[in-house]
C-alpha positions in Angstrom: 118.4 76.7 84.4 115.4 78.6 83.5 115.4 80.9 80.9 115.6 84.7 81.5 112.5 86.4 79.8 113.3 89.8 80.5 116.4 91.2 82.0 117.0 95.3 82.8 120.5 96.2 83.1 121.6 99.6 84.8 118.5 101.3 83.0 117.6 105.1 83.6 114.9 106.9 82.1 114.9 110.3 82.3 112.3 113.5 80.9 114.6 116.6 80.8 116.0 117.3 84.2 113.5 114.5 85.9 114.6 111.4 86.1 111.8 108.3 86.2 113.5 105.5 86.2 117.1 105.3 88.4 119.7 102.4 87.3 117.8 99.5 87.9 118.6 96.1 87.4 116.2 92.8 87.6 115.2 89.8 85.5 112.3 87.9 85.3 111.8 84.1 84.6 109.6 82.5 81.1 106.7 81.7 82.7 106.6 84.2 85.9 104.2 87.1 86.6 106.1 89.8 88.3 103.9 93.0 89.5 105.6 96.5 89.4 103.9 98.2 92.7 104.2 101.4 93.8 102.8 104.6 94.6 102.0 107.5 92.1 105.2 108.5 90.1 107.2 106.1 91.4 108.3 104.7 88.0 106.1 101.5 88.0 104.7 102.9 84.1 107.7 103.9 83.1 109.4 101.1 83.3 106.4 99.0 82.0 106.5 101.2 78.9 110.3 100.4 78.7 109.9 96.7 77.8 107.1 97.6 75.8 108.9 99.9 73.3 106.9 102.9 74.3 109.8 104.7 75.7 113.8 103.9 75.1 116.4 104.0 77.8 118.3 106.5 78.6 121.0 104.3 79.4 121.0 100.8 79.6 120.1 97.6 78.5 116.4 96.4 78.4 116.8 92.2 77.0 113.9 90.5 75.8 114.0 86.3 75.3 118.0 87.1 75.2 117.8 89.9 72.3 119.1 93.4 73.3 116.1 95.6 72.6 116.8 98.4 74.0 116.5 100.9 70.4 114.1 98.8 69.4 110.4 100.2 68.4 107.3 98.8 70.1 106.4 97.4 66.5 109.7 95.7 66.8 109.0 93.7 69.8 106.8 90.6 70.2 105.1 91.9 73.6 101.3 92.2 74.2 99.4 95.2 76.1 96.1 95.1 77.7 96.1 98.9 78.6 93.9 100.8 81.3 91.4 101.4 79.2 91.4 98.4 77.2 91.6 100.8 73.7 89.3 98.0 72.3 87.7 99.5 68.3 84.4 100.4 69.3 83.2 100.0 65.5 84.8 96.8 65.2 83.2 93.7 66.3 84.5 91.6 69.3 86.5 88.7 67.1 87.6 91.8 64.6 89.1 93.2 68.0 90.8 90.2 69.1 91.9 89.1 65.2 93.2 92.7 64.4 96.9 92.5 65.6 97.7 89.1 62.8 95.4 90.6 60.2 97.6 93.6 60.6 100.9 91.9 60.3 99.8 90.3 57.1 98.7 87.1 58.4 95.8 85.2 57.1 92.9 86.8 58.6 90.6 83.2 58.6 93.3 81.8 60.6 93.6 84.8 63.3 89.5 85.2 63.0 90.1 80.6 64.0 92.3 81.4 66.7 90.3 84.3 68.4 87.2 82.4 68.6 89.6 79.5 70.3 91.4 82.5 72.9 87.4 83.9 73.5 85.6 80.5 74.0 89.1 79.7 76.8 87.9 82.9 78.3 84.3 82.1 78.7 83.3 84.7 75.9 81.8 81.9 73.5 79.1 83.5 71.5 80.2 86.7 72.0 82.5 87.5 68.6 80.0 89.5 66.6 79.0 92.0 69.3 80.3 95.4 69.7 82.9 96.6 72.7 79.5 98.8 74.0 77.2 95.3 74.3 80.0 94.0 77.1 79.8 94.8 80.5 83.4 96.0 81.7 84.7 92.7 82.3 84.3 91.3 79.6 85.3 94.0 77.5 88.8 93.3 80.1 88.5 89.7 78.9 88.5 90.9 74.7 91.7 92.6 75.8 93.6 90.1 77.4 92.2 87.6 74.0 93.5 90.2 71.5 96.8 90.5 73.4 97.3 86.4 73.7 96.2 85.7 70.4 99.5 87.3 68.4 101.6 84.6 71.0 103.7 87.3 72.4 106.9 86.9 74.6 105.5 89.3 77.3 102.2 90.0 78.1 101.9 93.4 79.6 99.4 94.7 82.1 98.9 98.2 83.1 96.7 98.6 85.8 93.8 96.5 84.6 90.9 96.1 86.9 90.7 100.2 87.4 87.9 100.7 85.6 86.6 97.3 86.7 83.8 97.3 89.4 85.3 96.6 92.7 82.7 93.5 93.2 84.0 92.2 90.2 87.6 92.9 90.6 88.4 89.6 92.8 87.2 87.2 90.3 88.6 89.1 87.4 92.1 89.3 88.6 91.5 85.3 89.4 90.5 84.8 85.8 94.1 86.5 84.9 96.3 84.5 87.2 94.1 81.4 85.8 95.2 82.7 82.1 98.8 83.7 82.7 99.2 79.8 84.8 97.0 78.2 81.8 98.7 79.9 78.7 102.2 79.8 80.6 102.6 83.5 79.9 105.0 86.0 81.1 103.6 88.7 82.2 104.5 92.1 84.0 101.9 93.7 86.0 101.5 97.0 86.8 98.9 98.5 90.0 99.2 100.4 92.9 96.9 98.2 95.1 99.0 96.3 97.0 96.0 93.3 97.8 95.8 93.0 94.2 99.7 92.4 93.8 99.7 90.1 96.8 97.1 88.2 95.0 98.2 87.9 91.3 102.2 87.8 91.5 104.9 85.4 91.6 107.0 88.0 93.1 106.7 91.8 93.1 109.1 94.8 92.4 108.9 97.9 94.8 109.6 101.1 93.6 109.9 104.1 95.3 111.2 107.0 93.6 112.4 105.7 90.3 114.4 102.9 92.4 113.5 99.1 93.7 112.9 99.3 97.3 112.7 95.6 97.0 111.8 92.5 95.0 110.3 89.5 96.7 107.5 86.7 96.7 104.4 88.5 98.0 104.9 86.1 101.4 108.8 87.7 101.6 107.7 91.3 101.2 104.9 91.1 103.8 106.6 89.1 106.7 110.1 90.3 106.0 109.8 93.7 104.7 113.6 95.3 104.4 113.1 99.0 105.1 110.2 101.6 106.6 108.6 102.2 103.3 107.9 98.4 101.7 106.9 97.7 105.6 104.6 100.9 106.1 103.3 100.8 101.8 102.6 96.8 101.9 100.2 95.8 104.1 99.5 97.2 107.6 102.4 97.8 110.0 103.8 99.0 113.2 107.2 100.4 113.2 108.3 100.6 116.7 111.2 102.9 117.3 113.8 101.5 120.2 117.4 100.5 121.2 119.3 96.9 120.4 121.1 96.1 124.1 122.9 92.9 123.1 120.7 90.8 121.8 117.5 92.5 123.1 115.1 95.4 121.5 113.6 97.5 124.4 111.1 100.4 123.6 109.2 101.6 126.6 108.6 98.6 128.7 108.6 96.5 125.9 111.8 94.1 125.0 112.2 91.5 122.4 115.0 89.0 121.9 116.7 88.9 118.6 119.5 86.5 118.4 122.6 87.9 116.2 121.3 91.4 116.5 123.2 94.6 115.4 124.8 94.7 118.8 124.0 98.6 120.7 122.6 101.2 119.2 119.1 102.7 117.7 116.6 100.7 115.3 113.1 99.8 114.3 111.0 96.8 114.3 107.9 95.8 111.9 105.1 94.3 113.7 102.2 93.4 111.8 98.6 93.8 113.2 98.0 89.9 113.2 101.2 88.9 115.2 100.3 90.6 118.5 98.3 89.2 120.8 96.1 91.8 123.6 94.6 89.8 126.9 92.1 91.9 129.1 94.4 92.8 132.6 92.6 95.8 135.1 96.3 96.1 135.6 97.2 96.2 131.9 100.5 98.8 130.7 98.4 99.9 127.8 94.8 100.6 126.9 92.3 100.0 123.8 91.6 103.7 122.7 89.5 102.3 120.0 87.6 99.0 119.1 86.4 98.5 115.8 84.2 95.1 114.3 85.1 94.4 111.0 82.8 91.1 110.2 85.7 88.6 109.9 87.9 90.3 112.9 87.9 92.9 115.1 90.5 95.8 114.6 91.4 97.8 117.9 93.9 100.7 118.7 96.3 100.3 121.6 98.2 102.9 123.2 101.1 101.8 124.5 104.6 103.5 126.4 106.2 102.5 122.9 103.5 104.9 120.7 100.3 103.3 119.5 99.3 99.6 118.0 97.4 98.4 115.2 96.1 95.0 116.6 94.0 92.2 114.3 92.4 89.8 116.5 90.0 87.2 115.6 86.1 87.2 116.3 86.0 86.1 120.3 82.7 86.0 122.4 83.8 88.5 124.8 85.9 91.2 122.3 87.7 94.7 124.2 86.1 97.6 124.2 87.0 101.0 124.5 89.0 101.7 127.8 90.0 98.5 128.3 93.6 98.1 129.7 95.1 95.0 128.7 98.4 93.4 128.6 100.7 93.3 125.2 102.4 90.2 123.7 103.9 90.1 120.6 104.5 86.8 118.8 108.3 85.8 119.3 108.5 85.4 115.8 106.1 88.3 114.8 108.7 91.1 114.4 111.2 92.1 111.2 114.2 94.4 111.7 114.2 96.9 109.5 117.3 98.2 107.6 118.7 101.5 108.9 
């Protein structure tokens, strides 16, 4: 069985009369990167700082590698941080930086000085110890952060949002060169961002919030093609929601209707369809009409209106795309639709 590297049990945290963080429960694997996602105030930081020491539960139990920590001091846990802003010593030199957390703990500061220069040539920084934070550019000042959190061997590696104040040209390779890390050093390590590409890209599985709560945790492939309510379908990706009726075992909207074996049986519901899994053919006879084509380089993006409401539709680069006006006919992919949870 693998081992449990950090476990939340019932956990609230609450400021006064506000609560941030609403009796939630999860656990995360040795080994795994998990990404808290969510939109602004949704409790994402909150609980980040709650395996990190900077805040205590309310109530609760926050485990760390099996040890109840939850009144335990940040200083009293063996996690690593690489903040927003990196908070790297600007009057210290890079390998003072990355040496600082074992010289500080009474280690032997040769040996930690050793080990940094091991961490910074792993990271492609070789050559760069005696320069200052200010002679990096921003990702590499990202890179001294992630060295000086690895380099004290923590049990969690903590991330909170860290390609913000990376440039956006840069920020695909950089949040490559931290999966590469996290894979090569086998770290765990809890991610925290708001940009839903980013967690898609990074994570072994992610944890929606919404409102102090987990809207859902999945693999980034579960969240995005089997979404389990209106918000992780609308916040993840793009997606239709398509309001209807179940008849039986059939959705109908409009002149739509979809087949859904084992459905809920009669009554109201809503269906995710995402923008790739419908198909549009050019008919002068067509039931709905492009109100909007747009070329994107790699696709085309085009607006349908519909007698179910309007369509987000992805289609690949053709030789003859739709253009404005067009009516065409509608086909969604048998196998292209989620029902969503009440």
């Amino acid at each position: 069985m693998t081992e449990t590297a950090i476990e939340f049990v019932d956990v609230v945290k609450r400021y006064g009369s506000v609560t941030a963080v609403d009796r939630i429960s999860f656990s995360i694997r040795r080994g795994e990167l998990v990404t808290f996602l969510g939109p602004s105030g949704c409790g994402k930081t909150t609980s980040l700082r709650l395996i990190a020491g900077l805040e205590l539960p309310s109530e609760g139990t926050v485990r760390i590698a099996g040890q109840d920590v939850s009144t335990r001091a940040a200083a009293e846990r063996n996690v690593g941080m690489v903040f927003q802003s990196y908070a790297l010593f600007p009057h210290m030199t890079v390998i003072d930086n990355v040496a600082y957390g074992p010289t500080i703990r009474g280690g032997d500061k040769k040996a930690a000085a050793e080990r940094g220069m091991e961490i910074l040539a792993m990271l492609g920084l070789e050559g760069l110890g005696k320069r200052l934070p200010s002679e990096l550019s921003g990702g590499q000042q990202q890179r001294v952060a992630v060295a000086r959190a690895i380099v004290q061997q923590p049990d969690v590696l903590l991330f909170d949002e860290p390609l913000s104040n990376v440039d956006a040209k840069l920020r695909r390779r950089v949040r490559e060169e931290i999966r590469d890390l996290q894979r090569r050093f086998n770290l765990t390590a809890v991610y925290v961002t708001h940009d839903q590409e980013e967690a898609l890209a990074v994570s072994d599985r992610i944890v929606v919030m919404n409102q102090g709560r987990i809207a859902q945790i999945g693999t980034p492939r579960e969240l995005y093609n089997s979404p389990s309510s209106r918000f992780v379908a609308d916040f993840i990706g793009d997606a239709n929601l398509i309001e209807g009726q179940f008849e039986g075992t059939s959705f109908v909207a409009g002149d739509l209707a979809l087949t859904l074996p084992g459905g809920p049986g009669n009554g109201p519901a809503t269906i995710s369809v995402r923008p790739e899994q419908i198909a549009l053919a050019a008919a002068p006879q067509g039931s709905a009409t492009v109100t909007n084509a747009i070329y994107l380089g790699s696709r085309y993006e085009y607006l349908v209106e519909t007698a179910y409401g309007p369509l987000l539709v992805s289609a690949p680069i053709t030789s003859a795309p739709l253009a404005s006006g067009d009516r065409v006919d509608v086909e969604i992919r048998p196998d292209g639709f989620t029902l969503l949870e009440s």
